[in-house]
C-alpha positions in Angstrom: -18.6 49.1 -8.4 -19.4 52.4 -10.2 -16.6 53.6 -12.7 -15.5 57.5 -12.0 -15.2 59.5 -14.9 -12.3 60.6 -16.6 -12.6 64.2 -15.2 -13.5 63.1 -11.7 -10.6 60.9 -11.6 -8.1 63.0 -13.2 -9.0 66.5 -12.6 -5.5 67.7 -13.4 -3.2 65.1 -15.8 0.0 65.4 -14.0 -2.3 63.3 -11.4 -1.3 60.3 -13.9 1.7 60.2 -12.4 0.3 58.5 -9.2 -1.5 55.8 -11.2 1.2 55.2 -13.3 3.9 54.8 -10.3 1.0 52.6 -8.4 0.1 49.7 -11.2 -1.5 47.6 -8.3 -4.1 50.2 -7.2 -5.2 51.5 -10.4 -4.5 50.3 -14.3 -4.0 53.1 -16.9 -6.1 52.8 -20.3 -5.0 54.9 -23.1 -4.9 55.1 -26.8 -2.9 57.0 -29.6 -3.9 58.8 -32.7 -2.4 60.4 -35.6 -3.1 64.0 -36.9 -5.5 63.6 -40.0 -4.5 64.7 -43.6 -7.7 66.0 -44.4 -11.2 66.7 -43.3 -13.0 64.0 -43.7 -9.5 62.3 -41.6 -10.6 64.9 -38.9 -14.3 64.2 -38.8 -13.4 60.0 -38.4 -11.0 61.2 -35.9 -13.5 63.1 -33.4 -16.1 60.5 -34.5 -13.8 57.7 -32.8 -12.9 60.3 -30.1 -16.7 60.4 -29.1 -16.8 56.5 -29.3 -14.0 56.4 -26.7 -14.9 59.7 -24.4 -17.8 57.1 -22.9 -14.8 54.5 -22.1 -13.2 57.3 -20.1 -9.7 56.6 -21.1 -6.9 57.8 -18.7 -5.4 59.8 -21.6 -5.2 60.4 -25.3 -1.7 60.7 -27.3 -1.2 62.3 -30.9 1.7 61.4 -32.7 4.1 63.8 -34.5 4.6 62.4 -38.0 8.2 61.2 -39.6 10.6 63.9 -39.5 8.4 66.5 -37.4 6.1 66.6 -40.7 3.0 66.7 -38.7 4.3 69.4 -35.9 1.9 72.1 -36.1 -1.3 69.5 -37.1 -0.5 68.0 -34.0 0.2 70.7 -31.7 -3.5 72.0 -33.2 -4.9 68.6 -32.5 -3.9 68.3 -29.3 -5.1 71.6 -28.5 -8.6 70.6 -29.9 -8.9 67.4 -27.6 -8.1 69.4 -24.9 -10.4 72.1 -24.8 -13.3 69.9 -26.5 -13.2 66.5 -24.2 -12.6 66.2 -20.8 -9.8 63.4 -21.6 -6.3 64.3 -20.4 -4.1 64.4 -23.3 -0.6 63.5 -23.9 1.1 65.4 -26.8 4.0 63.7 -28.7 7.3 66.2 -29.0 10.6 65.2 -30.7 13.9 66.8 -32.0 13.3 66.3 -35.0 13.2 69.3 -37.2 13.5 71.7 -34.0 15.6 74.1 -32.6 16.1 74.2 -29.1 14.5 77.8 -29.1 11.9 76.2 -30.9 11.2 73.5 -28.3 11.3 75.9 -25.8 8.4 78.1 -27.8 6.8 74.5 -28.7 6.3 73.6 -24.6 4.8 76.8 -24.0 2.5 76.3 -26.6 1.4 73.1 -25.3 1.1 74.7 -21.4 -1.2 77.4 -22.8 -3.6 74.7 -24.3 -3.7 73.2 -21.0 -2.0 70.4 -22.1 -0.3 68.9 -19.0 1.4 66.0 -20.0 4.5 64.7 -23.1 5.9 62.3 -24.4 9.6 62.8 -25.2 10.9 61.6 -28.4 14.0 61.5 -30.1 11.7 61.0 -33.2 12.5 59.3 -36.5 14.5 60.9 -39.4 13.0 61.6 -42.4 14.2 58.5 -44.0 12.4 56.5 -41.3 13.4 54.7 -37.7 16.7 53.2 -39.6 17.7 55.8 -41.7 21.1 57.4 -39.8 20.2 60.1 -37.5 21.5 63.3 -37.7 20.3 66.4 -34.7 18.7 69.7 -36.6 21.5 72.5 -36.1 20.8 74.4 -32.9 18.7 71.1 -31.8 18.5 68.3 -29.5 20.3 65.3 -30.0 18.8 62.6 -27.9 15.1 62.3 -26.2 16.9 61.8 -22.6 17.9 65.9 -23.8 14.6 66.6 -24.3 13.2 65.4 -20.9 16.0 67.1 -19.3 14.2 70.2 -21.0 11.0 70.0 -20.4 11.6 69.0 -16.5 13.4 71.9 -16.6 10.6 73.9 -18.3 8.8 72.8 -15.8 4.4 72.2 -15.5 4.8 68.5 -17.3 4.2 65.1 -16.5 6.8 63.5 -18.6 6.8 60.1 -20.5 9.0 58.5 -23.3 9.3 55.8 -25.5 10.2 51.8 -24.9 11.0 48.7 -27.1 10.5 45.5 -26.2 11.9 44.2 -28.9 15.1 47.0 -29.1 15.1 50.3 -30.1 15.6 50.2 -34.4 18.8 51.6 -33.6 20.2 49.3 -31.0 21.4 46.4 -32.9 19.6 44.5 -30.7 21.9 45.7 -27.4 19.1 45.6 -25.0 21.5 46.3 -22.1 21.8 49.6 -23.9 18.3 50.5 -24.0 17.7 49.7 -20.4 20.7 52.0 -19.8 19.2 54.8 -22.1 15.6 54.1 -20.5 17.5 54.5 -17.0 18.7 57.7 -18.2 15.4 59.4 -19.5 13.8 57.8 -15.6 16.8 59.7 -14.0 16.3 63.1 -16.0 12.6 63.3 -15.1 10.4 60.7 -17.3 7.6 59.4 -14.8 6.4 56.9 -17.3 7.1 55.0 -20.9 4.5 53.4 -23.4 5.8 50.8 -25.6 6.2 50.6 -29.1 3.9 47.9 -30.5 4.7 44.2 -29.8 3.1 40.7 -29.9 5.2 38.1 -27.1 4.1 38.9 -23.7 7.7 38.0 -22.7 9.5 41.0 -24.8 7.4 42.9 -22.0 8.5 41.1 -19.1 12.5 40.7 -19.9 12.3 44.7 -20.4 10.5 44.9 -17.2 12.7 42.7 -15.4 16.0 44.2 -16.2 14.8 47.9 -15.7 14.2 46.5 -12.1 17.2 44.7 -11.5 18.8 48.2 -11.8 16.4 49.8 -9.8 14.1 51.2 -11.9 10.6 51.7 -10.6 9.5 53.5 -14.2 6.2 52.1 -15.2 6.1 50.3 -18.5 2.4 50.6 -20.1 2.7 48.3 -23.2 1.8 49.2 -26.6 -1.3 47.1 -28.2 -1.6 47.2 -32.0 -5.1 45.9 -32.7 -4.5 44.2 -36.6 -7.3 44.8 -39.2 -5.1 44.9 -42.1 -2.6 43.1 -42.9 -0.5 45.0 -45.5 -0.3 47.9 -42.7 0.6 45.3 -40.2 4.0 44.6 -42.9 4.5 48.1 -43.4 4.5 49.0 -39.7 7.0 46.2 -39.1 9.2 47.0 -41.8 9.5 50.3 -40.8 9.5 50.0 -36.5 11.7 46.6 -37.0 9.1 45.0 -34.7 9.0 41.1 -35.8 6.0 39.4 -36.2 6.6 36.0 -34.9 5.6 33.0 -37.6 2.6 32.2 -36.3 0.7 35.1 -36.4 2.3 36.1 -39.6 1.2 32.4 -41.2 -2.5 32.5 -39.4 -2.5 36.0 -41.4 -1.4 35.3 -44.8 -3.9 32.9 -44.9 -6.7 34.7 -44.5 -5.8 37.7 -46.1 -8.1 38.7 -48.2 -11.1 38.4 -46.1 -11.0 41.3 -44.4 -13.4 40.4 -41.7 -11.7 37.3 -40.4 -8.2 39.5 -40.8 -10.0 42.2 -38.0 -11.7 39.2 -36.1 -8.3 37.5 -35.8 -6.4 40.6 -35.4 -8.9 41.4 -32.2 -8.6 37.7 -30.7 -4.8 38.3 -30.9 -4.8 41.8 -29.4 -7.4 40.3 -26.9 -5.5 37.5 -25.3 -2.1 39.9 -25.4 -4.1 42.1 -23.3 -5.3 39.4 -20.6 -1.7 37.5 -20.4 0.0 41.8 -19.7 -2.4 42.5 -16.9 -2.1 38.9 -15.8 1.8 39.9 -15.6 1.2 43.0 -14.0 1.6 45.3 -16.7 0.4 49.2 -14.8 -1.9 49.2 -17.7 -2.6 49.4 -21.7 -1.8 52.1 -24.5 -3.3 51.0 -27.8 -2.4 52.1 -31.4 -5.9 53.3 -32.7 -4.7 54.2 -36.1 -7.6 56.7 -36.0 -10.1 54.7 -35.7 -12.1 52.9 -32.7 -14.5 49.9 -33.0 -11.6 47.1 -32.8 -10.0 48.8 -30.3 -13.4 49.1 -28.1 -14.2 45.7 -28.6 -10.7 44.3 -27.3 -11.5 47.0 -24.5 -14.8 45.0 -23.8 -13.5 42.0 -23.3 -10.4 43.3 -20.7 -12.9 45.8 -19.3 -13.5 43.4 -15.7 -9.9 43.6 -15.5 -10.1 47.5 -14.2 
């Protein structure tokens, strides 16, 4: 069977919202980036944006950094994407470090670009996702506040954040972040990605109770493909995601060789991949971390699955 494009498929991206509501007639392929620091960060960017333009990917995300740090690089990204590929784009937007007024001017920003699509974020504080949170004066408070706003801004398809292993701030009440997931559904969010996570069951438990309340919010999990293993520690440390034994002990031994690190990190990310479609997951978001190859190679394996 032929694949459409990207462009023929999704002419508009608030047309997402039909594949992402429908996870048995369609899966939804997407992957994340960060705004570079530099130059050079920008020219490996667009080099692993071509790489993935020939996948046709059903959208692109870029991330706000800690605190908002990264607002107006990623705004400008975003932009870039947009007008330069003909990949939908999702553009990250928390409270952090924002005004209401400034959100408001923020939104209209992002509709002149042509972005069509967001993802609503509380955001973490400066300190990081465990660091106590306190709103900007004049802000937002909670993401469920920002979807209310953009909804009511109006021209957006809408999505937010999940945690299949709790939300840092949760102390591990998941009955509270299906009622806070509820919330952001009721207030307009058509669709959540996942932070990263490695047990298929996380996924389903989350899943499972969203249902059970009557949730028919469509839960694309996040994939984080490991190819280093001091930024998989960092990235736990600071998200709180565990990393069960196993993988943690098949890493540690291999360490230092950094090609069996990426093979194994690939196999991993791989077989999480088959065993979430196999569970009727709607589709797959993956953490790029700017760059492409592992990422298209798990891609390659799943690829029969679309």
């Amino acid at each position: 069977m032929t694949s459409l494009s990207t462009a023929q498929r999704y002419p508009d991206a608030v047309e997402m919202r039909s594949v992402k509501s429908d996870g048995s007639k369609a899966l939804t392929y997407s992957f994340e980036f960060f705004p570079p620091k530099d130059i050079e960060g920008e020219e490996r960017l667009w080099a692993a944006m071509t790489q993935l333009e020939s996948i046709a990917p059903d959208f692109i995300s870029v991330t706000y950094g800690a605190g908002g740090s990264t607002r107006d690089r990623t705004i400008r990204i975003t932009s870039e994407i947009t007008a330069r590929t003909h990949i939908p784009t999702v553009a990250h937007l928390t409270c952090v470090g924002s005004t209401r007024n400034e959100l408001i001017e923020i939104l209209g920003r992002y509709r002149d670009a042509g972005i069509k699509s967001i993802l609503a974020l509380r955001g973490d504080p400066t300190g990081g996702p465990r660091a106590p949170w306190s709103a900007t004066e004049g802000g937002l408070n909670h993401a469920d506040e920002l979807v209310t706003l953009a909804a009511e801004f109006g021209g957006f398809t809408i999505g937010v954040a999940a945690f299949p292993d709790g939300h840092p701030s949760s102390d591990g009440d998941f009955a509270h972040d299906v009622d806070v997931l509820l919330e952001k559904e009721r207030r307009g969010a058509t669709f959540a990605t996942t932070q990263f996570f490695f047990e298929v069951d996380r996924w389903k438990s989350l899943v499972a109770n969203l249902a059970a309340k009557g949730s028919s919010l469509p839960i694309i999990p996040g994939i984080l493909p490991v190819t280093n293993v001091k930024q998989l520690n960092r990235m736990s440390e600071l998200s709180g995601v565990p990393i069960p034994s196993h993988i943690s002990e098949a890493f540690a031994q291999i360490e230092h060789k950094p090609d069996d690190v990426r093979k194994l990190g690939v196999e991993i990310a791989t077989k999480l991949c088959q065993d979430l479609l196999e569970a009727g997951a709607p589709g797959l978001h993956f953490y790029t971390m700017n760059t492409s190859s592992a990422t298209r190679e798990i891609y390659s394996h799943i690829k029969d699955e679309r």
